[in-house]
Each structure stands twice: as C-alpha cells, then as structure tokens.
N, C-alpha and C positions, 0 to 999 in steps of 0.2 A: 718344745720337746715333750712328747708324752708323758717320761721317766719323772719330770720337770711339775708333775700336776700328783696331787698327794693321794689321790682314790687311784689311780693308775702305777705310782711309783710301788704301792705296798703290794701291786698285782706280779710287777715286775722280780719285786724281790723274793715275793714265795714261789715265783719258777725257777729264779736261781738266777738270776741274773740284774745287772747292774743298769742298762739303760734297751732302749729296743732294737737300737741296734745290732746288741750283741746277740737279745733274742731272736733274730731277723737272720742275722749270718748261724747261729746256731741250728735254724731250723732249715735255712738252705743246705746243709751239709746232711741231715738227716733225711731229705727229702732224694738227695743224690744219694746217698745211704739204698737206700729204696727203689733207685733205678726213677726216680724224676727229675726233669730239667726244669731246675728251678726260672722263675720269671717273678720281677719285684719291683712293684710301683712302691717304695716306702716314706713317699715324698718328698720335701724338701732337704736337701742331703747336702754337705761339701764335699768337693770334687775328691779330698782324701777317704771321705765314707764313700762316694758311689766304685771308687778304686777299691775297695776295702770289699766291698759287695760284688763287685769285676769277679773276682775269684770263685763266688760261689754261683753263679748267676748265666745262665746261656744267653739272655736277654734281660734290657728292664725296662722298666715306661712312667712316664707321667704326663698326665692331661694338660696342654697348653692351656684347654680350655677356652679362654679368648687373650686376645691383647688387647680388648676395652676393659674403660673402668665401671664397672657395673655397679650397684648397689648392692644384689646378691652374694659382693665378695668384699664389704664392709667389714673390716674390724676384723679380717683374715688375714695375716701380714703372708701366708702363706702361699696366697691365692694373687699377690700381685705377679700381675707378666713379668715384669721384668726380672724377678725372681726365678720364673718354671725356666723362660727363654735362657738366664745365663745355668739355669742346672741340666735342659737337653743340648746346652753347648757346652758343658764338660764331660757330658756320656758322649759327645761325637771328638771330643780330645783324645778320651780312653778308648775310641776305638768297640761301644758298646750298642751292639743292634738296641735302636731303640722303638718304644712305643709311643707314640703321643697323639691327640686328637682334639676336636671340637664338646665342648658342651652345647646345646643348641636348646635357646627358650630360656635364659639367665638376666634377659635384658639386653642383648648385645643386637646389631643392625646386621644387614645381609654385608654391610660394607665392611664391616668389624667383622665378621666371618672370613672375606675376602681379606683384608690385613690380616687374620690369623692366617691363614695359609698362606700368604706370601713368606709372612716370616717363619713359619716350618719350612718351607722352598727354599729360602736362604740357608737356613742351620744345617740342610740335606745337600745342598748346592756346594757347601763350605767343607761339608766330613763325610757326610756319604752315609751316614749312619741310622737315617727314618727307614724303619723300614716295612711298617703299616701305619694310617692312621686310621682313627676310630672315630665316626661321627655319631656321637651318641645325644640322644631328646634327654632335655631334666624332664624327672617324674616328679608331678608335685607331694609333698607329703602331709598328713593330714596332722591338725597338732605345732605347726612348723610356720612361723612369717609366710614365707610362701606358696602356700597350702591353696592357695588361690592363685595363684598363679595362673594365666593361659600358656597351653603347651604348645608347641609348634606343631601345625601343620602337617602332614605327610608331604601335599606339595612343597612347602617352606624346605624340608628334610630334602627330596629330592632336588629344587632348584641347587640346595650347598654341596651335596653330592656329586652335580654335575657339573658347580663351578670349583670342587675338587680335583676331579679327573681333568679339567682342561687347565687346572693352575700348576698339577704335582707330575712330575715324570711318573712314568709307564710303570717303574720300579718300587715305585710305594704301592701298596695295597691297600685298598680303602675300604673299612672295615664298618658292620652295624652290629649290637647286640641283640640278637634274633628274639629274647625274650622282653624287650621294649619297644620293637618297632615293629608291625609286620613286615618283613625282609621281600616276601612276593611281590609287594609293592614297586620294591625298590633296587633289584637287583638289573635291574635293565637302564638303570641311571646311572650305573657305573660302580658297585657294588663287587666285590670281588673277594672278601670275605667275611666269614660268621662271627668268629671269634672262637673263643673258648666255651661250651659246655659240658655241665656235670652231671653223669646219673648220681653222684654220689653226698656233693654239696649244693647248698642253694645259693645264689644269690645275694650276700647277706649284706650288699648296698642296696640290691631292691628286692629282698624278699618274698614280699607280695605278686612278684613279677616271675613264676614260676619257668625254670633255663625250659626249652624242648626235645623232645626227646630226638635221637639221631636217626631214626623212621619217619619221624615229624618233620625232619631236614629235608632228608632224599626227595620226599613229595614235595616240598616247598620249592627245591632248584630246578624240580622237575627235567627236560630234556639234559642238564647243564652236570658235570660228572661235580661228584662231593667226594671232596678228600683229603685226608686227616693231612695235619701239618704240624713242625715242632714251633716250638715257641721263640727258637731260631731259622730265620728263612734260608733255604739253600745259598743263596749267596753269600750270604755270610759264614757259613760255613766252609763254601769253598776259597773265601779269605782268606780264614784262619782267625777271624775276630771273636775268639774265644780265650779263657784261659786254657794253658797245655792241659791242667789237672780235671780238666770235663772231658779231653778229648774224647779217649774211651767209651764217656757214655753218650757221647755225642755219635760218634761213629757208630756203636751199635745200634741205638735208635733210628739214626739216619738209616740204616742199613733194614729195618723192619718195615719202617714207613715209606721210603723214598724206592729202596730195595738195592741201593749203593752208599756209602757213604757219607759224601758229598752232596745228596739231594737229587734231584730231574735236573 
C-alpha cells in the first residue's frame, strides 16, 4: 500500500487524508463535481474497496498484463496473475464495466499472450463485464534493468491483435495507445479503438511519448468515422451497471455524445 511506504504516507497526510484510497474516492467525487465520469485503474484492491470505488466510478480497469511468470514482474507481489485475474473477477461480481489488457515485450511468448486472452474470455464469458481491451507495447526506460530491453515488433503487435479479435467476442473492443504505437499500422488488424487523449495532460507513464492531437487522429483513421465515447460503453449503460447516484450525469453526457441517453 502506498500510505504503507514513509515518503508517500507524509504526502498523503498534508492532502488531508488517511490512506489513497480515500484520496482516490475523494477525487472521484470532485471530478463528478465538475461534470466528469470518473474511470480508475488503482490497482490491486479488495473486492470491499473496488465496491467502495463502484459508487464513484462509471468504469474501472486493470492490466492483466500476462498470465506468465516473467522476470519483469519479480519481487512485485502485485503483478502476480493470479492476483489481477481474482481482482477483474470481483469487478465482474459488482457488475463493474471493466478495462483490462495485454502488456506486450515483458518476456512473455505469443502462447502466454494466447492464455492471457483466453482467460479474459472466461472472466467475460462468466460476468459479462470486459468491456475493451488494450494491447499495449512496454517502452523501455533509460536508467531502469530493462532499459535494454527489445521491444515488440509492429508485426509481433499485429499477429496478437489479430489472435485477439478471433479469441474475444465482437463485443469487447480492442483498443492501442495511439501515442505508443503507430495506430495506421494497425487498425486493419482489428483495432477498434484509440483510447483516451488529452489536450490538457500528458502521459505521465510515458511522458516522453507525447498523446496526438485529435486532427492528428481524423487523418490517421482516414476513410473510417472517429468518434468520441464515454469511459462507459453503451451497453452498459443501457444495463444499468452503474451506480443510481451517476445516473444524471451519466445521462446527460450520454445525451451530448451519443445524442440519447443510452448510447447508439
């Protein structure tokens, strides 16, 4: 736990709060405050925290990443599978749209890719509740053990791409970070969307890795229409896998973007 490490605990207490959690849900409520639909990767959580987070939260996500045991995820009690797999099986208990994806170039095989996505297929299969995933390349970092590292391939990215779309129902979205990968490449592999970017913040996992702007998008999809989505997909919305207390702004938003409610 962050609160749990002493250079971060003393950060936590001159915000005014007790652990990150609570600055976590603090900041989801402010952000709804503001007319935004909060989404929150805060990683490893108990099923009472990711309920507790349900409330403030239109969606939330964490990275399967792989179901091998890599080297990369040494001495990260975090980062074991069998940890991320039982936490996006109790966001598909609560009924919470989720996010979760690939890391690709961590050490793991084409086949260990292939078993990660089966077992998102199952936890999707079980609740219903994936509702993109993200095949995201590691960037190596310079300074860092793996700073040398070989990155994947575009081909590599594409082959997983397309053994995504033929492993995951129609209904998951299969998603790249347009400022890591070039996206032109790869949206004829089965690519379906961008993600999230910001004119206003950067990237502050890969900083170096400047988001694009949304003119820089349009030309990139070229013939293919671009268009905005909330951080809840229509279908869930037309669920009802929300809490009642977003509705509101659930519906309004939906209502600006979609231009109903409910979504297209």
């Amino acid at each position: 736990r962050p609160e749990e490490e002493p250079g971060f605990s003393a950060l936590i207490r001159a915000a005014g709060y007790t652990t990150i959690l609570d600055y976590c849900e603090a900041m989801c409520k402010k952000s709804i405050e503001y007319g935004i639909l909060p989404h929150t990767n805060a990683g490893i959580l108990s099923f009472h925290e990711l309920e507790r987070l349900r409330t403030v939260n239109a969606s939330m996500g964490l990275m399967l990443e792989t179901t091998a045991q890599v080297p990369a995820h040494r001495g990260s009690k975090g980062k074991e599978p069998e940890i991320r797999i039982a936490l996006i099986e109790d966001a598909g208990k609560l009924k919470i749209p989720f996010t979760t994806g690939l890391l690709l170039g961590i050490g793991e095989t084409m086949a260990d890719r292939e078993d990660s996505l089966l077992a998102i297929r199952d936890l999707h299969q079980r609740y219903g509740h994936i509702q993109e995933i993200i095949i995201q390349n590691f960037c190596p970092k310079p300074g860092t053990p793996m700073a040398a590292h070989p990155v994947p391939t575009t081909t590599e990215i594409c082959a997983t791409i397309r053994m995504a779309r033929e492993i995951l129902p129609e209904e998951i979205a299969i998603q790249i970070p347009p400022n890591l990968i070039d996206a032109s490449l790869l949206l004829a592999c089965g690519v379906d969307d961008l993600g999230g970017v910001s004119p206003l913040t950067i990237d502050y996992v890969n900083p170096e890795h400047p988001w694009p702007a949304v003119e820089e998008l349009r030309k990139l999809v070229g013939a293919r229409e671009l268009r905005e989505r909330l951080c809840i997909y229509p279908q869930y919305i037309k669920k009802g896998w929300y809490d009642p207390g977003l509705e509101p702004l659930i519906n309004r938003l939906a209502q600006t973007v979609y231009g109903r409610s409910s979504g297209p």
